[in-house]
C-alpha positions, 0 to 999 in steps of 0.5 A: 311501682316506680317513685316516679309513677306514683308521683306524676300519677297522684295529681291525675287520680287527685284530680280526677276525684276533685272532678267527681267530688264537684260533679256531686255537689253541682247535682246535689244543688241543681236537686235542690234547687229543683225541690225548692222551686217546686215547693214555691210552686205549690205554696208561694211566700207572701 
């Protein structure tokens, strides 16, 4: 493995981590989203 390789290949693989991390935390907080306004459904806060 070439210095150069891994150095124009780290900010692709960083990168592509960053994207996965993200699409994660987005479903994670539609998911939440989704339980709360179910819960509110069934017992509405005055």
């Amino acid at each position: 493995m070439s210095i150069s390789s891994f150095f124009f290949g780290f900010p692709l693989l960083v990168n592509d981590f960053t994207i996965i991390v993200w699409a994660i935390k987005f479903f994670v907080e539609r998911k939440k989203e989704d339980v709360m306004d179910a819960q509110n459904r069934k017992n509405p806060t005055e």
